[in-house]
Backbone as numpy.savetxt, mean C-alpha at the origin, in Angstrom:
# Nx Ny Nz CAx CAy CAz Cx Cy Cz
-18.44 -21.52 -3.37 -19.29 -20.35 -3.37 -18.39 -19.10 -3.37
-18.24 -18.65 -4.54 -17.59 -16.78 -4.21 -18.31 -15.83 -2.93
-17.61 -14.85 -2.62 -17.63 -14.50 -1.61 -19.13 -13.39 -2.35
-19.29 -13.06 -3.45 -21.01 -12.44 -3.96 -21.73 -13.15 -4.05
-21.57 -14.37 -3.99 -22.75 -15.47 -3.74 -23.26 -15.83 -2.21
-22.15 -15.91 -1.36 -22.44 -15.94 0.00 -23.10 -14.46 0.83
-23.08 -13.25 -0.20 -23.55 -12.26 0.35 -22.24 -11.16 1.14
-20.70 -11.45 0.73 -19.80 -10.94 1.27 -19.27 -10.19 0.42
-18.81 -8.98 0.74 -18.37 -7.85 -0.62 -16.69 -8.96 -0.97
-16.30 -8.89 -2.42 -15.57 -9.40 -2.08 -14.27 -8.05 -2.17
-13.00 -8.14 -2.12 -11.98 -7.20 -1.83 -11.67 -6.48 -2.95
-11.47 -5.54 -3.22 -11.50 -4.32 -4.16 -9.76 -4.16 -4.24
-9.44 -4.53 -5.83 -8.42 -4.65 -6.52 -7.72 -3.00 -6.12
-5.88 -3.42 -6.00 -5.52 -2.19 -5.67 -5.52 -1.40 -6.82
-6.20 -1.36 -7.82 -6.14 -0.39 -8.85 -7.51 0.58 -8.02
-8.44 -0.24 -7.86 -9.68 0.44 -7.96 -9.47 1.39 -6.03
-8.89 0.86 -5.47 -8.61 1.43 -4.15 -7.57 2.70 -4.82
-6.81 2.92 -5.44 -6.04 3.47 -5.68 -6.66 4.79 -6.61
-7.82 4.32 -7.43 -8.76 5.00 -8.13 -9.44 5.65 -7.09
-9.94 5.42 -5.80 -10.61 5.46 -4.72 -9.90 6.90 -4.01
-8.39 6.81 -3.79 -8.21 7.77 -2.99 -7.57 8.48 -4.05
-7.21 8.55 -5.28 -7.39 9.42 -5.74 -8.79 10.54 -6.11
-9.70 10.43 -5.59 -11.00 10.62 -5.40 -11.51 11.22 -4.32
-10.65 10.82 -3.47 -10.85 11.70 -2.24 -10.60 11.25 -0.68
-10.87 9.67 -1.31 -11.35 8.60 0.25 -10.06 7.99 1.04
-9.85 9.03 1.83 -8.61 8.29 2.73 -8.70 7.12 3.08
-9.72 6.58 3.74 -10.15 4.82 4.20 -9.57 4.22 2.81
-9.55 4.45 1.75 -9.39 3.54 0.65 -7.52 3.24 0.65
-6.88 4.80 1.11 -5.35 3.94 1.26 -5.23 3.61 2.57
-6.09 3.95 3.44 -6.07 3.08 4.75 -5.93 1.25 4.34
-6.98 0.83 3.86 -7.13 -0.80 3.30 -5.88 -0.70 2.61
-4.98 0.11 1.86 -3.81 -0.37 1.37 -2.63 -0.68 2.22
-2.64 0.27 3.30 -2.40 0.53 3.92 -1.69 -1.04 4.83
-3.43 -1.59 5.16 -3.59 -2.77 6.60 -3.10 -3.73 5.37
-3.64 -3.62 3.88 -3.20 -5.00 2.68 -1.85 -5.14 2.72
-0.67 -3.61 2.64 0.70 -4.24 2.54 1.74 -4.00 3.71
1.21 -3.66 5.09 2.53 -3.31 5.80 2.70 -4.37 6.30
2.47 -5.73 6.10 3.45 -7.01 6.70 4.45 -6.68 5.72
4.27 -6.85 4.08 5.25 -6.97 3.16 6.21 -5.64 3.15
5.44 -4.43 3.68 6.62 -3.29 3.53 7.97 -3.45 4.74
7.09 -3.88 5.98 8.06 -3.89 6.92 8.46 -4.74 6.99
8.32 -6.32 6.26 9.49 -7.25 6.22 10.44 -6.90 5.23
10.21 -6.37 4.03 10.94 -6.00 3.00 12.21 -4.70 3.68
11.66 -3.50 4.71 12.51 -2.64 5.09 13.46 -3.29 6.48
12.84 -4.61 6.57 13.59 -5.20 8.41 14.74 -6.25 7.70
14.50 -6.85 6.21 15.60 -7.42 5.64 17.10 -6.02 5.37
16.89 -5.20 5.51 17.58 -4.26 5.16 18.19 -3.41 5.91
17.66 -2.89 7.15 18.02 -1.97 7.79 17.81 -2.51 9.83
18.42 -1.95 10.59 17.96 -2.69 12.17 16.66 -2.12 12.64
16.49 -2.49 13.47 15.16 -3.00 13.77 14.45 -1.94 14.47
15.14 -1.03 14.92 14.91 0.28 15.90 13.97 1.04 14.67
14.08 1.07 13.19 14.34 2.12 12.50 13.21 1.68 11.92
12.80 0.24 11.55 11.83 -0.17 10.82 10.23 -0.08 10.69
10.07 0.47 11.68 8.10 1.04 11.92 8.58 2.36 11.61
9.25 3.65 11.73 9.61 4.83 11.28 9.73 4.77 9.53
10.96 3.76 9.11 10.49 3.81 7.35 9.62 3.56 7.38
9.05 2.29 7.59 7.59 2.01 6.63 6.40 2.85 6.78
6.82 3.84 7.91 5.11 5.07 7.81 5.69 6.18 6.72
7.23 6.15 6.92 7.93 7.10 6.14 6.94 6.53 4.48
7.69 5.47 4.02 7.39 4.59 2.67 5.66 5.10 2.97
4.83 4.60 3.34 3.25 4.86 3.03 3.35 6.91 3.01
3.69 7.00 4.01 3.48 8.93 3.47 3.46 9.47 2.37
5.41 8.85 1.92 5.58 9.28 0.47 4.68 8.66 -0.39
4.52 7.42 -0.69 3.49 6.80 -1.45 1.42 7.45 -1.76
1.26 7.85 -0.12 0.20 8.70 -0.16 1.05 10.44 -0.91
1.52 10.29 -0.27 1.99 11.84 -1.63 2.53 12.06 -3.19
2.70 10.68 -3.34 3.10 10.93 -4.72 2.25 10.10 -5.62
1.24 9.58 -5.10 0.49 8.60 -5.23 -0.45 9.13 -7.06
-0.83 10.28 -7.31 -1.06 10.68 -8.57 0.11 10.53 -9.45
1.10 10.55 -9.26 2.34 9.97 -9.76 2.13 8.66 -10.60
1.97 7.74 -9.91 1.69 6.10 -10.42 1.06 5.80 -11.56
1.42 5.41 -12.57 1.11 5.68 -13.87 0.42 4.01 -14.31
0.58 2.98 -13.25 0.05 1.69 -13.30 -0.62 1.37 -12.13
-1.91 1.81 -11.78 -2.50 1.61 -10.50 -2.46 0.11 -10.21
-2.48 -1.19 -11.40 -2.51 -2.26 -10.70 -1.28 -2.90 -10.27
-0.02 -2.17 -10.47 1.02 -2.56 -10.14 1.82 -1.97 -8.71
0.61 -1.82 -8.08 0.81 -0.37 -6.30 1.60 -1.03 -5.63
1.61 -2.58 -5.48 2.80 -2.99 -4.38 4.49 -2.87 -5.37
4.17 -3.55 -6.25 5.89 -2.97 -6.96 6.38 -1.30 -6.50
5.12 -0.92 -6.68 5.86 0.62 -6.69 5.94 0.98 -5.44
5.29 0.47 -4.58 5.45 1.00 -3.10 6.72 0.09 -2.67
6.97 -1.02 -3.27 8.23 -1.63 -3.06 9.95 -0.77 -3.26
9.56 -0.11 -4.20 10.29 1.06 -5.05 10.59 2.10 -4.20
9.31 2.51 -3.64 9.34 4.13 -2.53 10.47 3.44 -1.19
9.65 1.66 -0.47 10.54 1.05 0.30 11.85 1.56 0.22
12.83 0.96 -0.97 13.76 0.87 -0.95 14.74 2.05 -1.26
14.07 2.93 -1.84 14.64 4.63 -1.33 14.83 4.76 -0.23
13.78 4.51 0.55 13.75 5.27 1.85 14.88 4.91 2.93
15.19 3.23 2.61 15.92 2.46 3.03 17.20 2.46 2.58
């Protein structure tokens, strides 16, 4: 049973979240937000010590919420936030 058959919204592709807060709706990079900071902060804790690693990765989502009209492939948001990661780092 898909999750519109059981009556459950199902999860909204990061293009269309990304379409979302370009629009206006902060909650929409919030959900991007809770979708990638396991992968941002394991990706910035392979790299840098451990004191420093919750400071980049709000750093990495800030810039990402600020340059975020920038992104020229909304369905490709974790590569590129992978990208902002490893600047920051």
């Amino acid at each position: 049973m898909t999750p519109v058959e059981n009556g459950e919204a199902s999860p909204a592709s990061d293009a269309a979240l990304v379409a979302e807060v370009l629009e206006g709706n902060a909650e929409a990079f919030g959900e991007l937000v809770n979708r990638y900071k396991n992968l941002v902060t394991s990706f910035i804790a392979a790299r840098v010590a451990a004191p420093e690693v919750e400071d980049l990765a709000q750093d990495t989502f800030l810039r990402a919420f600020r340059t975020l009209p920038s992104l020229r492939e909304p369905a490709a948001f974790s590569s590129w936030l992978l990208g902002i990661a490893s600047h920051v780092c």
